[in-house]
C-alpha positions as CSV (number, residue, x, y, z in Angstrom):
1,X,-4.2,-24.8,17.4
2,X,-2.1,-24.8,14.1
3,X,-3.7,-28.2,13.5
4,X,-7.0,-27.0,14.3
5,X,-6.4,-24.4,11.3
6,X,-4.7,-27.0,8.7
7,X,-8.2,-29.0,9.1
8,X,-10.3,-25.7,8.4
9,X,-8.1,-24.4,5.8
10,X,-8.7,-27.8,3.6
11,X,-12.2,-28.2,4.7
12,X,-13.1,-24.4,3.8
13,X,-11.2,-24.7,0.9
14,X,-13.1,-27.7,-0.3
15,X,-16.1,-26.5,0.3
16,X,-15.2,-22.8,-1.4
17,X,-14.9,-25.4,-4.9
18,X,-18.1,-27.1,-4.5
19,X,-19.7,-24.4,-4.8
20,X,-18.3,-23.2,-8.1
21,X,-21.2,-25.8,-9.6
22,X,-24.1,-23.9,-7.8
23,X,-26.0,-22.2,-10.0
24,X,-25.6,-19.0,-7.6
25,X,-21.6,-19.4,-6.7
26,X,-20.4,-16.0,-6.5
27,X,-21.5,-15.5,-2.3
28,X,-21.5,-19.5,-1.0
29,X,-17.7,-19.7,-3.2
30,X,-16.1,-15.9,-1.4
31,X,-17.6,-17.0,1.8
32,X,-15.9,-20.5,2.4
33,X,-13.0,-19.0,0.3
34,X,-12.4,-16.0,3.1
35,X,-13.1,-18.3,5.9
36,X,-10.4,-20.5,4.4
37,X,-8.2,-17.3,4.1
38,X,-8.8,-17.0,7.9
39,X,-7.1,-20.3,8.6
40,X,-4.6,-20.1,6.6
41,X,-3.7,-16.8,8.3
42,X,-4.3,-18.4,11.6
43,X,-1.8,-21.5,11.0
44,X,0.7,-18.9,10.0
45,X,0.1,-17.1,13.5
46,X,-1.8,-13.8,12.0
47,X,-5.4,-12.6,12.8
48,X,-7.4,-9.9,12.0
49,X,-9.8,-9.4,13.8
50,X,-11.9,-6.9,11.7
51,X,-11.4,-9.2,8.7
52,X,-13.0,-12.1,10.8
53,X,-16.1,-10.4,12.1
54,X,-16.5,-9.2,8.3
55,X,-16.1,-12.9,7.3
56,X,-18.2,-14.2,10.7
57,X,-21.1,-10.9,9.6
58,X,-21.3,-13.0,5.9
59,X,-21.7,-16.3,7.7
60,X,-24.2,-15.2,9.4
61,X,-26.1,-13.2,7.1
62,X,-26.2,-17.0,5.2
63,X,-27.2,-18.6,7.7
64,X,-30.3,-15.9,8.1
65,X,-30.6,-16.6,4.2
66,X,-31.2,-20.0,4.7
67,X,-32.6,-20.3,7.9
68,X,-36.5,-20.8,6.6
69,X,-35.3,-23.6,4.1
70,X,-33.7,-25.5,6.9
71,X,-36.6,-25.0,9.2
72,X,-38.9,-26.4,6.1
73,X,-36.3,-29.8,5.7
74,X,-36.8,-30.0,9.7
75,X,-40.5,-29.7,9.6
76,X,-40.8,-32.3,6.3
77,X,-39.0,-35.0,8.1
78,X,-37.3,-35.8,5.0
79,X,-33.9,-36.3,6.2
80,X,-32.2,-38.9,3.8
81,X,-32.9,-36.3,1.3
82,X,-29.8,-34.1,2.1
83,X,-27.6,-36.9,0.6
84,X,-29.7,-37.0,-2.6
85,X,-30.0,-34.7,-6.0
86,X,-31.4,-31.4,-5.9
87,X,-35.2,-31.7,-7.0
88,X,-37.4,-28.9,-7.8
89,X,-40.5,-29.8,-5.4
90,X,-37.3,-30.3,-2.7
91,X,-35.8,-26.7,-2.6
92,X,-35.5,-27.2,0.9
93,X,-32.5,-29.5,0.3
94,X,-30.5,-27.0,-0.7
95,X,-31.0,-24.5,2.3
96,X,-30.6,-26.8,4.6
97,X,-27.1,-27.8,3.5
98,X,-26.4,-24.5,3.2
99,X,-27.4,-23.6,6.2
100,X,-25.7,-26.7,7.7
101,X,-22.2,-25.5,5.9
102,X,-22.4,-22.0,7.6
103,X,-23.1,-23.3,10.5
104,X,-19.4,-24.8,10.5
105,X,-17.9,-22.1,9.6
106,X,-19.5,-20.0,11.9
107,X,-19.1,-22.5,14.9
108,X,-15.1,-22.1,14.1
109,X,-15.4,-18.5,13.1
110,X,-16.5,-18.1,16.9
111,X,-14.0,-20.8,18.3
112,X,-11.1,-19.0,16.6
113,X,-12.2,-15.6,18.3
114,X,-12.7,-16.8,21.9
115,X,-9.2,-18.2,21.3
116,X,-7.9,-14.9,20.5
117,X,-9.7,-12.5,23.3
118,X,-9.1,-15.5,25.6
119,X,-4.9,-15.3,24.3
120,X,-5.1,-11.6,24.3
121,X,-4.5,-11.5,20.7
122,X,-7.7,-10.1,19.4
């Protein structure tokens, strides 16, 4: 598991500085920065649990955020788009890899605690 963490504490990381160029950083930025925080506590062999489901209740108030732009990339079958520049008739682009990042983080926000309840740690 502890290399299961190093991953997610550089990918969380990495994404937690991308953001600092959004024009809204301040949420994406503490969000990928705590769930990188998580990791590293994780590698280290500490959890909290109550600081997770904080960390897990941002993730997934993003992904609510961002849920309708994802669903209109979806429905405008536009999918090379999410590789491209941000354009203002394509704010859809944005959501959706938004929503796509949280979705990570939530995926290992949820691994990590079934790991734990399964270990008896959580």
């Amino acid at each position: 598991m502890k290399f299961v963490h190093a991953v997610a504490v550089l990918l969380f990381l990495t994404m937690a500085v991308i953001q600092l160029n959004d024009p809204d950083p301040l949420y994406w930025f503490t969000v990928y920065a705590a769930v990188a925080g998580l990791a590293g506590s994780g590698f280290v062999g500490k959890h909290s649990a109550p600081v997770s489901r904080i960390a897990l209740g941002m993730v997934l108030a993003g992904l609510l955020m961002s849920a309708p732009g994802a669903v209109d990339y979806m429905a405008a079958q536009d999918y090379s788009s999410i590789y491209g520049q941000m354009m203002a008739e394509k704010p859809y682009v944005e959501a959706a890899r938004e929503f796509g990042g949280l979705a990570i983080a939530a995926l290992y926000l949820l691994l990590v605690e079934r790991w734990m309840l399964s270990a008896g740690r959580a």
